[in-house]
mmJSON file of the N, C-alpha and C atoms, coordinates in Angstrom:
{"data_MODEL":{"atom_site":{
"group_PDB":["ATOM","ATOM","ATOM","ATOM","ATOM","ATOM","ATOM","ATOM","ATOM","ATOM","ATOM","ATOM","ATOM","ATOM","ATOM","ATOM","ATOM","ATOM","ATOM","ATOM","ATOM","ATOM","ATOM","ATOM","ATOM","ATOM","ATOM","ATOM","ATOM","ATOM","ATOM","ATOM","ATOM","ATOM","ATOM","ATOM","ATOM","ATOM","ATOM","ATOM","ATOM","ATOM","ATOM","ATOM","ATOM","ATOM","ATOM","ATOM","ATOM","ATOM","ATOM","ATOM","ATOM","ATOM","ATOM","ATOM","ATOM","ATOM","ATOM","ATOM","ATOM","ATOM","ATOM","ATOM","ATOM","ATOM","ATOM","ATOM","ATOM","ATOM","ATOM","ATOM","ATOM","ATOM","ATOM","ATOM","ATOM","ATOM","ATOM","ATOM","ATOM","ATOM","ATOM","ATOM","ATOM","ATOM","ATOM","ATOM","ATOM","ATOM","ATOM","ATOM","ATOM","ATOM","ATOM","ATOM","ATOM","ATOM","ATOM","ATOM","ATOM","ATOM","ATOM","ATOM","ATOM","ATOM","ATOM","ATOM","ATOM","ATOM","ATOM","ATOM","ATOM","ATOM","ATOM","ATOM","ATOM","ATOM","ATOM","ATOM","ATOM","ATOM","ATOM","ATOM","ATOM","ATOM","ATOM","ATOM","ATOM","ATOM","ATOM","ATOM","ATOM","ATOM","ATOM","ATOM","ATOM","ATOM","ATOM","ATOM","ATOM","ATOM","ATOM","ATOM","ATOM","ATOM","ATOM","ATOM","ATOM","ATOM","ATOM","ATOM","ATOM","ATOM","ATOM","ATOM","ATOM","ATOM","ATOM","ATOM","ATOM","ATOM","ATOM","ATOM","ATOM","ATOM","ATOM","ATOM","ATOM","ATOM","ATOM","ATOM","ATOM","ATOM","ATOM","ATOM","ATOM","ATOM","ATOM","ATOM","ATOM","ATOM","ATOM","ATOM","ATOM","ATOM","ATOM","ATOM","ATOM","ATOM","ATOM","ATOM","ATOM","ATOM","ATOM","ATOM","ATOM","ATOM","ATOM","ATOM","ATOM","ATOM","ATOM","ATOM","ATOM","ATOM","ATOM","ATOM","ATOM","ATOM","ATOM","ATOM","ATOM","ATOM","ATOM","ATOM","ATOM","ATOM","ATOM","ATOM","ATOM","ATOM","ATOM","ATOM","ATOM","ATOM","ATOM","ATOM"],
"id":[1,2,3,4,5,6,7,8,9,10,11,12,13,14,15,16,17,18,19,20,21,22,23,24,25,26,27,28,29,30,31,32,33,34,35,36,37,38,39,40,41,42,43,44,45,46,47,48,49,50,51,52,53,54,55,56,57,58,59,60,61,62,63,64,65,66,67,68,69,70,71,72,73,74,75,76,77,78,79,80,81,82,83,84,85,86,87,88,89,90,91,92,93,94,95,96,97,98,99,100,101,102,103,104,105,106,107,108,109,110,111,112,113,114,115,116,117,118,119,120,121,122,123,124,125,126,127,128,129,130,131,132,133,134,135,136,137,138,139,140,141,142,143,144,145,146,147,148,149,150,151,152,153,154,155,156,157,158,159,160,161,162,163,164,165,166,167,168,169,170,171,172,173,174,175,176,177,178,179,180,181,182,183,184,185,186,187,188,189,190,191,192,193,194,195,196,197,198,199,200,201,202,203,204,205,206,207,208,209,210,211,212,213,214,215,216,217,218,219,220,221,222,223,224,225,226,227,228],
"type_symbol":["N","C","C","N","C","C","N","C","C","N","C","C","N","C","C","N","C","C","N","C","C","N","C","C","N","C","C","N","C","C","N","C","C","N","C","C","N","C","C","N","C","C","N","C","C","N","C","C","N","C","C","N","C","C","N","C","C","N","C","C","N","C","C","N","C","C","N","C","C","N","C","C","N","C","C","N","C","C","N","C","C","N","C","C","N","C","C","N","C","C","N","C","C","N","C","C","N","C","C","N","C","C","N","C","C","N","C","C","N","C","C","N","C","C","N","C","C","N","C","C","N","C","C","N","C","C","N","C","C","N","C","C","N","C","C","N","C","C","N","C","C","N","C","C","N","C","C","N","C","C","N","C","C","N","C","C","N","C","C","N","C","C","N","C","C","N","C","C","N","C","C","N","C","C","N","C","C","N","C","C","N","C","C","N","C","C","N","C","C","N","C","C","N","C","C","N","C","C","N","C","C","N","C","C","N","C","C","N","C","C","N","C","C","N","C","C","N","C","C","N","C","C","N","C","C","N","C","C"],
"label_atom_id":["N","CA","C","N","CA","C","N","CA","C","N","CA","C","N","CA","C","N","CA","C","N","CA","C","N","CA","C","N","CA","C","N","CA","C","N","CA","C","N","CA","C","N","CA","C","N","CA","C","N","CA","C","N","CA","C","N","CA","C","N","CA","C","N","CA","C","N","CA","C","N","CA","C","N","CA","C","N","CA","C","N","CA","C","N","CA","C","N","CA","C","N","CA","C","N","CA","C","N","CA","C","N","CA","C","N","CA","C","N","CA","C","N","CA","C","N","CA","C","N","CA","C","N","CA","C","N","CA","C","N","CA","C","N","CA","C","N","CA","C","N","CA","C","N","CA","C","N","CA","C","N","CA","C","N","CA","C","N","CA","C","N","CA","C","N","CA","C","N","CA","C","N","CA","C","N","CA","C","N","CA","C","N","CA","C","N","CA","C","N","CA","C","N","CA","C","N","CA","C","N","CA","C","N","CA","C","N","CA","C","N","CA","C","N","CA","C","N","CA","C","N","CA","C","N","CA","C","N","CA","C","N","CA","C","N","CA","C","N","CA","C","N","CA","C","N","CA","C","N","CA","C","N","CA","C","N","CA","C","N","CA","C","N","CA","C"],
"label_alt_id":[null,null,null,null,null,null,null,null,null,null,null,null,null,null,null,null,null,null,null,null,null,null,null,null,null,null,null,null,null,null,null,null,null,null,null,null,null,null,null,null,null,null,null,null,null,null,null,null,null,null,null,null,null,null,null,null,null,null,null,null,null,null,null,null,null,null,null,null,null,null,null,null,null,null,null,null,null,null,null,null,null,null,null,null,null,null,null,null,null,null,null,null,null,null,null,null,null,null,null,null,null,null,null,null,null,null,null,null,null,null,null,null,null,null,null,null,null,null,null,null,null,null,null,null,null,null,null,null,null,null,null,null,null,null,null,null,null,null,null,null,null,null,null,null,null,null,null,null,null,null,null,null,null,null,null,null,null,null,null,null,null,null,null,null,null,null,null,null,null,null,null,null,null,null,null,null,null,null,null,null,null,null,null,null,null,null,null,null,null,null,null,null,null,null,null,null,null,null,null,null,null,null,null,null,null,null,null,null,null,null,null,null,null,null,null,null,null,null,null,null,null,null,null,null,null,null,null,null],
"label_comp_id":["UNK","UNK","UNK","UNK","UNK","UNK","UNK","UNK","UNK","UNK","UNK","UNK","UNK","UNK","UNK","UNK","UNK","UNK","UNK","UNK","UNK","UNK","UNK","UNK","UNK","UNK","UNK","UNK","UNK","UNK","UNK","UNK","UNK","UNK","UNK","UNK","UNK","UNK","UNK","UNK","UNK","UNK","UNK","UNK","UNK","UNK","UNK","UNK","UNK","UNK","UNK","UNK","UNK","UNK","UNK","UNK","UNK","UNK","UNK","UNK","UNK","UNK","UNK","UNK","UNK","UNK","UNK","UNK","UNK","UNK","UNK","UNK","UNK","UNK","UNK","UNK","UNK","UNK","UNK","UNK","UNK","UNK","UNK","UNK","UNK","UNK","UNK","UNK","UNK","UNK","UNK","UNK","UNK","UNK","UNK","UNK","UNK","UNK","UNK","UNK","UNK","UNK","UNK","UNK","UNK","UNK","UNK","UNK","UNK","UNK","UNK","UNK","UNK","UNK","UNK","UNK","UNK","UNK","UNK","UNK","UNK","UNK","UNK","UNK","UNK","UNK","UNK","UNK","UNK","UNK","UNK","UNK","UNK","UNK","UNK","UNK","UNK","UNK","UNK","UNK","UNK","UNK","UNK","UNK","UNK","UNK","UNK","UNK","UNK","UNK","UNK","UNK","UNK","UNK","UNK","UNK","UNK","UNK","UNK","UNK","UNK","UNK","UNK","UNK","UNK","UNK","UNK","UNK","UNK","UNK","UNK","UNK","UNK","UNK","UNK","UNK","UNK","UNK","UNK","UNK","UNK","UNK","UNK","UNK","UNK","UNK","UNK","UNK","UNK","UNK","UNK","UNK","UNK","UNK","UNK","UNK","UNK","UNK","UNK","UNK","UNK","UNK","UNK","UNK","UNK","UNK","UNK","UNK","UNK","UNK","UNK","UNK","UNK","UNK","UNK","UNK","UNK","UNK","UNK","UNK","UNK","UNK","UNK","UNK","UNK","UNK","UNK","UNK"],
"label_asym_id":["A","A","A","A","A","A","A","A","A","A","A","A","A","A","A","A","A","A","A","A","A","A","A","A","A","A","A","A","A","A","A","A","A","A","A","A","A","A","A","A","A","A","A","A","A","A","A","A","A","A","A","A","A","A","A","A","A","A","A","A","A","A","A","A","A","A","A","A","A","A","A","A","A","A","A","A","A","A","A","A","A","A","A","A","A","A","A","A","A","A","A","A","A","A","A","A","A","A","A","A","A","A","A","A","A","A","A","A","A","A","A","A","A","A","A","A","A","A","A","A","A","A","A","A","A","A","A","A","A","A","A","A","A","A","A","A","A","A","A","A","A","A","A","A","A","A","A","A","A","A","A","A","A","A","A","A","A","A","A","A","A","A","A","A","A","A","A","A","A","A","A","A","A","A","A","A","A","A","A","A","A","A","A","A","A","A","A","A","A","A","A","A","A","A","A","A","A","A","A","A","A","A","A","A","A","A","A","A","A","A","A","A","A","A","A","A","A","A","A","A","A","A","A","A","A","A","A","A"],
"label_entity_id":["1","1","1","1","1","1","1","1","1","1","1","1","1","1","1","1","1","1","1","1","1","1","1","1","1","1","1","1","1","1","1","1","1","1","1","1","1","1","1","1","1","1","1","1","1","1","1","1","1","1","1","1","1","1","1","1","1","1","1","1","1","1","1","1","1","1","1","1","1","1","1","1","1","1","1","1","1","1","1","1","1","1","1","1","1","1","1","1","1","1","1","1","1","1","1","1","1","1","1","1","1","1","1","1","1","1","1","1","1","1","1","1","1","1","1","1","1","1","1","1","1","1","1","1","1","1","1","1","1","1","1","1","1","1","1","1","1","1","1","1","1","1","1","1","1","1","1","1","1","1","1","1","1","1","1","1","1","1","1","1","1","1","1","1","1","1","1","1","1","1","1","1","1","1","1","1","1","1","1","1","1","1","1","1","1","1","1","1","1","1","1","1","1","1","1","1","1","1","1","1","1","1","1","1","1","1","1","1","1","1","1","1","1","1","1","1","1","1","1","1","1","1","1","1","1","1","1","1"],
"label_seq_id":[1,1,1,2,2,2,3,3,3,4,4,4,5,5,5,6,6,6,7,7,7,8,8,8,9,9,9,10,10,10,11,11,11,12,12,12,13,13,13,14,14,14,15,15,15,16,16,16,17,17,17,18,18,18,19,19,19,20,20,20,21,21,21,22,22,22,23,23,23,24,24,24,25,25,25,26,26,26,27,27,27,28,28,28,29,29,29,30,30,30,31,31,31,32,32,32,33,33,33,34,34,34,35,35,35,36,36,36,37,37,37,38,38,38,39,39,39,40,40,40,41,41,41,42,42,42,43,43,43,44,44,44,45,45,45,46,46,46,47,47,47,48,48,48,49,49,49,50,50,50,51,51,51,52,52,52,53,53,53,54,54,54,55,55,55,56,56,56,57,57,57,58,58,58,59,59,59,60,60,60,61,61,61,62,62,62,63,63,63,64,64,64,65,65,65,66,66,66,67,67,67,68,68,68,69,69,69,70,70,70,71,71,71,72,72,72,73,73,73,74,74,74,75,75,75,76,76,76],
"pdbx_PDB_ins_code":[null,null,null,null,null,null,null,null,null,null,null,null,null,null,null,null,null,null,null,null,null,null,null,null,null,null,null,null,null,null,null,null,null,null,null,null,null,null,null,null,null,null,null,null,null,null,null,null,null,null,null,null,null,null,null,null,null,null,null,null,null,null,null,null,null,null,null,null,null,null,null,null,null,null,null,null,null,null,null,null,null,null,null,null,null,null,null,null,null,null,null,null,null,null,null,null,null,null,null,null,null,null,null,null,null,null,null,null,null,null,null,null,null,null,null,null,null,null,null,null,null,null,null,null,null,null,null,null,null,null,null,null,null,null,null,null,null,null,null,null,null,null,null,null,null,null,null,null,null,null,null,null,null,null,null,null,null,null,null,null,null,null,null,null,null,null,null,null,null,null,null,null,null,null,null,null,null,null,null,null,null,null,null,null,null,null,null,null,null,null,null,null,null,null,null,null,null,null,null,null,null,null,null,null,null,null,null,null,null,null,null,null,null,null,null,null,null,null,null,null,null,null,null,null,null,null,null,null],
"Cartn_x":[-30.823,-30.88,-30.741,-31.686,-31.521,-29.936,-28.93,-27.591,-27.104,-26.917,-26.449,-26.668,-27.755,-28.082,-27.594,-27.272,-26.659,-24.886,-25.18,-22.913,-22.537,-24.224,-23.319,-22.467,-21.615,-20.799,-21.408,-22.657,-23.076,-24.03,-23.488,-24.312,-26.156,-26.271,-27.843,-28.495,-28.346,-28.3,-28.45,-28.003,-28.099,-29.656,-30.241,-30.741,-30.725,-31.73,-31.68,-31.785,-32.011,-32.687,-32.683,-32.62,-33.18,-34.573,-35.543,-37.031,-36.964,-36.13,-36.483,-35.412,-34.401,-34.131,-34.934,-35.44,-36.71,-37.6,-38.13,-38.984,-38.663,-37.494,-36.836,-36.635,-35.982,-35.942,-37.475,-38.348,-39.884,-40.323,-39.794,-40.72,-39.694,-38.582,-38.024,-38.177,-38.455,-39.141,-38.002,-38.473,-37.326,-37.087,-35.549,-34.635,-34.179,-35.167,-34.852,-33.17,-32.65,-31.265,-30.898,-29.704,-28.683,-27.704,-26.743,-25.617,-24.568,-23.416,-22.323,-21.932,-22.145,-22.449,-23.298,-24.092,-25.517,-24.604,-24.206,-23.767,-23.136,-21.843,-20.704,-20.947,-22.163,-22.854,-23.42,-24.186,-25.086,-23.649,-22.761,-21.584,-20.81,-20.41,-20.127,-20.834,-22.351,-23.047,-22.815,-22.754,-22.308,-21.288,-20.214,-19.187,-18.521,-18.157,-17.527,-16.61,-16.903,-16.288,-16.17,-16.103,-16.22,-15.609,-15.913,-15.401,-14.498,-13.168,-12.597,-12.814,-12.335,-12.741,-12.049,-12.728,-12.103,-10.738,-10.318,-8.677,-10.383,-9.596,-10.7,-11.628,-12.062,-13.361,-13.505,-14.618,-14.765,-15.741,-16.019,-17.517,-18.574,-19.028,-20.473,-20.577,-22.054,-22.812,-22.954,-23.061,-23.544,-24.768,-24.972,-26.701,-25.873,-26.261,-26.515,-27.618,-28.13,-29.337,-29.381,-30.27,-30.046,-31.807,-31.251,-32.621,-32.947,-34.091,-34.544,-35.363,-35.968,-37.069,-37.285,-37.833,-37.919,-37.712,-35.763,-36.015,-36.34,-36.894,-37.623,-38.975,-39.76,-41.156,-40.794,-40.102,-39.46,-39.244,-39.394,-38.822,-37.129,-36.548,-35.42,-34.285],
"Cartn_y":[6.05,5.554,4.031,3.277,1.978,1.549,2.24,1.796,2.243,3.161,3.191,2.178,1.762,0.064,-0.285,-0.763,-2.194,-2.025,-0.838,-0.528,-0.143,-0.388,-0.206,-1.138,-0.546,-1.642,-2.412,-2.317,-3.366,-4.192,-5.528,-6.107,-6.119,-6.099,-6.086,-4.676,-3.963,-2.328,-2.858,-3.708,-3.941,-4.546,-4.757,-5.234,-7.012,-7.634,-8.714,-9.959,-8.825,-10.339,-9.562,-10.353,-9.28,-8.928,-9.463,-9.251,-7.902,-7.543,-6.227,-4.974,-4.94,-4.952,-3.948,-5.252,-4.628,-3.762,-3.88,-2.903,-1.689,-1.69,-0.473,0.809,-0.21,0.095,1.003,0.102,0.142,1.601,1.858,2.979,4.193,3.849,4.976,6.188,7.34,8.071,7.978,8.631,8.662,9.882,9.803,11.01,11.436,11.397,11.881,11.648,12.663,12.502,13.286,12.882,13.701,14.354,15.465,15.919,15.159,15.216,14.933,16.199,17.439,18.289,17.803,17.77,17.519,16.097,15.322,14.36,14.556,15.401,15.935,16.746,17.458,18.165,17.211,16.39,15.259,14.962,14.384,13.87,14.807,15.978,16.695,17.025,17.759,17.747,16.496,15.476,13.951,13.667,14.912,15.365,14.272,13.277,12.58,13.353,14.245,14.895,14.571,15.566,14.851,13.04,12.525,11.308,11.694,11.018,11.292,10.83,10.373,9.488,8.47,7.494,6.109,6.447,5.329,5.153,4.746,5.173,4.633,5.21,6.578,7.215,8.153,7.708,8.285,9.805,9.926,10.435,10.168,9.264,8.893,7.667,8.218,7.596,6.095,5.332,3.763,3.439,2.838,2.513,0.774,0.796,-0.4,-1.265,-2.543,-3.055,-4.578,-4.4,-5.722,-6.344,-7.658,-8.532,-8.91,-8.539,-9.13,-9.73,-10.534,-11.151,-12.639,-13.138,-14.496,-15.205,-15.624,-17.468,-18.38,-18.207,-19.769,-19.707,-18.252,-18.547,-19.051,-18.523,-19.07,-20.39,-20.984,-22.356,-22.655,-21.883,-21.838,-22.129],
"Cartn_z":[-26.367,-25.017,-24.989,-25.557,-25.942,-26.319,-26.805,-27.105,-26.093,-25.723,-24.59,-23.22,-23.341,-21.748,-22.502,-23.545,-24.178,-23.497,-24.046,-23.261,-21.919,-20.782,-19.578,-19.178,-18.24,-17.22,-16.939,-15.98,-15.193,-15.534,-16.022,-16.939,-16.116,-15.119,-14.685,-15.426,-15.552,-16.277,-17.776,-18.968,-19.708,-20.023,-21.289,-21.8,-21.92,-21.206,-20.463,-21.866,-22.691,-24.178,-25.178,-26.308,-27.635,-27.234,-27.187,-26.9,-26.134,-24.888,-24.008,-25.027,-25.736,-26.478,-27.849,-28.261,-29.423,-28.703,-27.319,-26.571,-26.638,-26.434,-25.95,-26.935,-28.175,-29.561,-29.914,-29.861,-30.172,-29.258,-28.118,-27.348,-27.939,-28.92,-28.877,-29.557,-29.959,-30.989,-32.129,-33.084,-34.684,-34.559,-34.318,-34.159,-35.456,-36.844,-37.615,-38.583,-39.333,-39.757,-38.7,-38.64,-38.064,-38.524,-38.896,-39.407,-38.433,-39.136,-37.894,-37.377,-37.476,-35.93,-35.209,-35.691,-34.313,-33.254,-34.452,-33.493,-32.253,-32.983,-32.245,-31.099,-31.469,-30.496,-29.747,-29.457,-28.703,-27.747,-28.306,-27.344,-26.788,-27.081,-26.203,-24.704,-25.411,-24.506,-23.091,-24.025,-22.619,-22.275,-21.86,-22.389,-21.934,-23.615,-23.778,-24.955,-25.536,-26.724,-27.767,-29.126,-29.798,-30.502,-31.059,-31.659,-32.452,-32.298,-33.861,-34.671,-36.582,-37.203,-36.984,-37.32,-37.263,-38.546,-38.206,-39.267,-40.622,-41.663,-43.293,-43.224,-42.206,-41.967,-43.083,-44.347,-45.371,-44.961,-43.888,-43.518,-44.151,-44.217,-44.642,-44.087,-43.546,-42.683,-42.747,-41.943,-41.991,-41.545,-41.474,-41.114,-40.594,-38.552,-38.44,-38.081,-38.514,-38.863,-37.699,-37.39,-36.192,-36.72,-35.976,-36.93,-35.323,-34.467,-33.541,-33.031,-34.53,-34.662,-33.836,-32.908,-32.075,-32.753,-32.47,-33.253,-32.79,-31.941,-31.331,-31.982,-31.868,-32.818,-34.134,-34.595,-36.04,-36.117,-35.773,-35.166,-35.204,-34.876,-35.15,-33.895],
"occupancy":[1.0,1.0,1.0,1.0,1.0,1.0,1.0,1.0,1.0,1.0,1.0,1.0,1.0,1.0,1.0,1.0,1.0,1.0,1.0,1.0,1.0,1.0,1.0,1.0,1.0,1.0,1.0,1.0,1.0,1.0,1.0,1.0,1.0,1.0,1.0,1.0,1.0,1.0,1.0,1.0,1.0,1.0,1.0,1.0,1.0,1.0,1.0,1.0,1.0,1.0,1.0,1.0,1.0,1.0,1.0,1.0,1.0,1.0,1.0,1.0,1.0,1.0,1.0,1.0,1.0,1.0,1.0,1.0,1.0,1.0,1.0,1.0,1.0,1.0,1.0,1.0,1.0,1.0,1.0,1.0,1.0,1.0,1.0,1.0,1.0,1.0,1.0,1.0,1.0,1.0,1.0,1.0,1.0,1.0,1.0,1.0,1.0,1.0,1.0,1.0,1.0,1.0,1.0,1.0,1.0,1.0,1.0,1.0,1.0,1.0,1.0,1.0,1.0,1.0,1.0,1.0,1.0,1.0,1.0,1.0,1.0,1.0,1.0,1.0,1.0,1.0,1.0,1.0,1.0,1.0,1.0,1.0,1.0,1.0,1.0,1.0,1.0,1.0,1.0,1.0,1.0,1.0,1.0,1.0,1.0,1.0,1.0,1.0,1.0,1.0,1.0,1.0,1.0,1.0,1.0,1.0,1.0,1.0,1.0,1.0,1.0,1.0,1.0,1.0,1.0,1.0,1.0,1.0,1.0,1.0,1.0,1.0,1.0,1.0,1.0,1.0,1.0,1.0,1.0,1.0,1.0,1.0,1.0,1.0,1.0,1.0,1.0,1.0,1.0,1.0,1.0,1.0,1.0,1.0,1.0,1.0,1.0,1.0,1.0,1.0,1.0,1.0,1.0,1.0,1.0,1.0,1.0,1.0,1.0,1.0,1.0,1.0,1.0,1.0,1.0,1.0,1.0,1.0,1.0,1.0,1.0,1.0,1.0,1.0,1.0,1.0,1.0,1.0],
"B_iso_or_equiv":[0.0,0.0,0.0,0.0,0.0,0.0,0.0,0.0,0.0,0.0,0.0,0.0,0.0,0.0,0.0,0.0,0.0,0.0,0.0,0.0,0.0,0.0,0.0,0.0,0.0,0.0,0.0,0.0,0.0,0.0,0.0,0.0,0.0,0.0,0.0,0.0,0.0,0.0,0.0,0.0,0.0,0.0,0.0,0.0,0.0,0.0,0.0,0.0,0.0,0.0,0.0,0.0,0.0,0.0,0.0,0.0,0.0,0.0,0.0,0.0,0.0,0.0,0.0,0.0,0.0,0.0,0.0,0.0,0.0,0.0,0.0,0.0,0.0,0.0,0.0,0.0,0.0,0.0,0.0,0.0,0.0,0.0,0.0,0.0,0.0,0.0,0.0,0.0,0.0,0.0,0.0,0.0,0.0,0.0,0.0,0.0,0.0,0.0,0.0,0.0,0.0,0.0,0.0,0.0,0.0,0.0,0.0,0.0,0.0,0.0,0.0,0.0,0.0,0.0,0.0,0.0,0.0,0.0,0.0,0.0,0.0,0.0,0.0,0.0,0.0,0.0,0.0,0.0,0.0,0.0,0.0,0.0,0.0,0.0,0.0,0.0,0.0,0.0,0.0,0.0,0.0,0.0,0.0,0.0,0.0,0.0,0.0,0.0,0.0,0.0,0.0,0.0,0.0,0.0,0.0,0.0,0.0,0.0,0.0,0.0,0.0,0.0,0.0,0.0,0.0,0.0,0.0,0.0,0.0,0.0,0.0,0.0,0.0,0.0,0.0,0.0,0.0,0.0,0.0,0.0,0.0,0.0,0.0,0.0,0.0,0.0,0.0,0.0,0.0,0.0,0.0,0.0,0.0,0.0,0.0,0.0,0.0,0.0,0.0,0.0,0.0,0.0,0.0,0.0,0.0,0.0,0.0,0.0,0.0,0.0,0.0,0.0,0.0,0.0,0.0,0.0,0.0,0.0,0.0,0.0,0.0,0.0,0.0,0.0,0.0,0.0,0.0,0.0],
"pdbx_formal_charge":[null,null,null,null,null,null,null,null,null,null,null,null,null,null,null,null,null,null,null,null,null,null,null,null,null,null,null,null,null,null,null,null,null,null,null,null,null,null,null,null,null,null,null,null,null,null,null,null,null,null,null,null,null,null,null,null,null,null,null,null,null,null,null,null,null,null,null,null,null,null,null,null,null,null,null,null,null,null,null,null,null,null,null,null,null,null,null,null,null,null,null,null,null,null,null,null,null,null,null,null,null,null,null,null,null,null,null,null,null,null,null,null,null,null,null,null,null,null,null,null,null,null,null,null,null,null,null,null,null,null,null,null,null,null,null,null,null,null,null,null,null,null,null,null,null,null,null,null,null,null,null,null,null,null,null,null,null,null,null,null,null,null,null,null,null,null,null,null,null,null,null,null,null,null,null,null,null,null,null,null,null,null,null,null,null,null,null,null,null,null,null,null,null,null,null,null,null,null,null,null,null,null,null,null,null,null,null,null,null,null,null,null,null,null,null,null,null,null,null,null,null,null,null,null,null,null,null,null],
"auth_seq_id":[1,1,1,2,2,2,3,3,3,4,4,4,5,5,5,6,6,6,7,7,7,8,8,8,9,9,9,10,10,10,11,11,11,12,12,12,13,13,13,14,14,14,15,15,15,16,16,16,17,17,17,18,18,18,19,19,19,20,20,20,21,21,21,22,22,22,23,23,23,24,24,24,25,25,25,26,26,26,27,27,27,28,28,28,29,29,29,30,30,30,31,31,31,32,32,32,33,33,33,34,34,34,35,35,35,36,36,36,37,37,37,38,38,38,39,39,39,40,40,40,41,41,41,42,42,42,43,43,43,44,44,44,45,45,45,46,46,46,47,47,47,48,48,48,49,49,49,50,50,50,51,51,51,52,52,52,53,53,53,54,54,54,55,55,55,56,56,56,57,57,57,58,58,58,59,59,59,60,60,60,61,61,61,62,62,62,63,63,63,64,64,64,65,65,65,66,66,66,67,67,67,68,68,68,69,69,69,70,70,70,71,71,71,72,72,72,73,73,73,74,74,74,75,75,75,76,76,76],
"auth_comp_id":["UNK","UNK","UNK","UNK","UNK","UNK","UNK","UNK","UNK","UNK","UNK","UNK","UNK","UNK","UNK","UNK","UNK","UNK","UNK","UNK","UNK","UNK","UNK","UNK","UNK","UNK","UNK","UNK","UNK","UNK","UNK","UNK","UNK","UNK","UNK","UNK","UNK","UNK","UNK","UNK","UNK","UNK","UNK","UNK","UNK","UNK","UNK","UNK","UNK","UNK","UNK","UNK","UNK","UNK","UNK","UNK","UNK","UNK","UNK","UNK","UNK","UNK","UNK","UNK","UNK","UNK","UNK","UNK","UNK","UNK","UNK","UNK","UNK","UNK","UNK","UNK","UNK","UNK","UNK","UNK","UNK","UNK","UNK","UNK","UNK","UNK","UNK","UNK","UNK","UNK","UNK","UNK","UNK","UNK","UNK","UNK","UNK","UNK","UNK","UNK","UNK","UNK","UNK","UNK","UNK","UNK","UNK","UNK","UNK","UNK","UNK","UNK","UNK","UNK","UNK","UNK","UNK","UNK","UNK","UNK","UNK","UNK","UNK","UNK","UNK","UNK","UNK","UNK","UNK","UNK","UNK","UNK","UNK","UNK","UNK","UNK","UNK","UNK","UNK","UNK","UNK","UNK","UNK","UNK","UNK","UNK","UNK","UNK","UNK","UNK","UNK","UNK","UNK","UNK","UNK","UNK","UNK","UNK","UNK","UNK","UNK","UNK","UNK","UNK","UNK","UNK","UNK","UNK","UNK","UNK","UNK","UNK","UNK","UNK","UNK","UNK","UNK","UNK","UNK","UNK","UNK","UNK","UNK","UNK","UNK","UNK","UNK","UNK","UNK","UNK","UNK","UNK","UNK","UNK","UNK","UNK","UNK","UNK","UNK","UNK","UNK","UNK","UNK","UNK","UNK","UNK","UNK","UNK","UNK","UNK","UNK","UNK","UNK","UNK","UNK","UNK","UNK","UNK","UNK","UNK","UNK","UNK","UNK","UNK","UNK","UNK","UNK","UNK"],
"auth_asym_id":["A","A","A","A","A","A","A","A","A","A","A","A","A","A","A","A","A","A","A","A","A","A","A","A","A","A","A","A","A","A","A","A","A","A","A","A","A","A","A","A","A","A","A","A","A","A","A","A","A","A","A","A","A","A","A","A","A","A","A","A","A","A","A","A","A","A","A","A","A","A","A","A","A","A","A","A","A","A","A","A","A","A","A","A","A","A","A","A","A","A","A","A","A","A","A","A","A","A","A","A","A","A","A","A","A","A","A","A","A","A","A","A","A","A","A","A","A","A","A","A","A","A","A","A","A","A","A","A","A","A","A","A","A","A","A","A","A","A","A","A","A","A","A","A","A","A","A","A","A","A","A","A","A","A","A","A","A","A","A","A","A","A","A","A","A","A","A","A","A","A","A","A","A","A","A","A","A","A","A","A","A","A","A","A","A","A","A","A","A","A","A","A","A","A","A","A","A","A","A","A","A","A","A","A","A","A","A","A","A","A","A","A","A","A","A","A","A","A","A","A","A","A","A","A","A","A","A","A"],
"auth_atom_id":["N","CA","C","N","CA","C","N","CA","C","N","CA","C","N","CA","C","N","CA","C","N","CA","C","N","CA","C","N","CA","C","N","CA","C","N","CA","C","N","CA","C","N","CA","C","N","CA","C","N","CA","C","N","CA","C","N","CA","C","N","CA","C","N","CA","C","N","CA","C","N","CA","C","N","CA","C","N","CA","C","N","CA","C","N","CA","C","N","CA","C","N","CA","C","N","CA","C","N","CA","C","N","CA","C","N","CA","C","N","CA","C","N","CA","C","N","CA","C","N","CA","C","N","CA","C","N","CA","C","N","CA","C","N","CA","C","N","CA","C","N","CA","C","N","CA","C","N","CA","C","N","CA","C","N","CA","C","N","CA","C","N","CA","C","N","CA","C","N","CA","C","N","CA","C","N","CA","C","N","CA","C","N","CA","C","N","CA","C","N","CA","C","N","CA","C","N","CA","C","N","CA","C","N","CA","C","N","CA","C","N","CA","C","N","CA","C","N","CA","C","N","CA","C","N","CA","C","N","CA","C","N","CA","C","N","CA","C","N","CA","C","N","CA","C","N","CA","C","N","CA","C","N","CA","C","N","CA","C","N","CA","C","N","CA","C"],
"pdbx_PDB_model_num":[1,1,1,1,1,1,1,1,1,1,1,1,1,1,1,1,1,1,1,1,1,1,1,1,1,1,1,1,1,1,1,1,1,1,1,1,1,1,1,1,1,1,1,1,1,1,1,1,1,1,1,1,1,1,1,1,1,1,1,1,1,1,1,1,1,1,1,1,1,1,1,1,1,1,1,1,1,1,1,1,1,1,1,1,1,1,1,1,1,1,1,1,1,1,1,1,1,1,1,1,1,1,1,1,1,1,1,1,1,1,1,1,1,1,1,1,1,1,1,1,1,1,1,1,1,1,1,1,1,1,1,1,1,1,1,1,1,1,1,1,1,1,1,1,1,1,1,1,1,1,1,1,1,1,1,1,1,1,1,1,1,1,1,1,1,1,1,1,1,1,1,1,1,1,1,1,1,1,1,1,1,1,1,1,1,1,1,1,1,1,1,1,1,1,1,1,1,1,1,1,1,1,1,1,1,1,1,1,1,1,1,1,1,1,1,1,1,1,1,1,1,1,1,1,1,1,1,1]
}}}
């Protein structure tokens, strides 16, 4: 859900900061692994259908990692 506000259209609908962001992240439960059925299944269901692979799509999984730690507390 959290990725999804990040990719609406309307930027007011989006995620206003990293900080609301990490919230969002934070209330979200752990959806565990996923297979890429289940995936395929999840997006259908939103029937966007399935994804194809990307061009170089080895099938295996990526893991993406975002750092949303306050750089201003950081002094940064």
């Amino acid at each position: 859900e959290a990725v999804l506000r990040c990719l609406e259209k309307d930027p007011a609908r989006r995620p206003q900061s990293a900080h609301e962001l990490g919230l969002a992240l934070a209330a979200g439960t752990d959806s565990g692994e996923w297979t890429e059925a289940q995936a395929r299944e999840w997006w259908r269901r939103r029937q966007h259908g399935p994804r194809p692979p990307a061009r170089g799509d080895t099938g295996v999984s990526q893991l993406l990692t975002v750092d949303l730690r306050d750089r201003a507390a950081a002094g940064q």
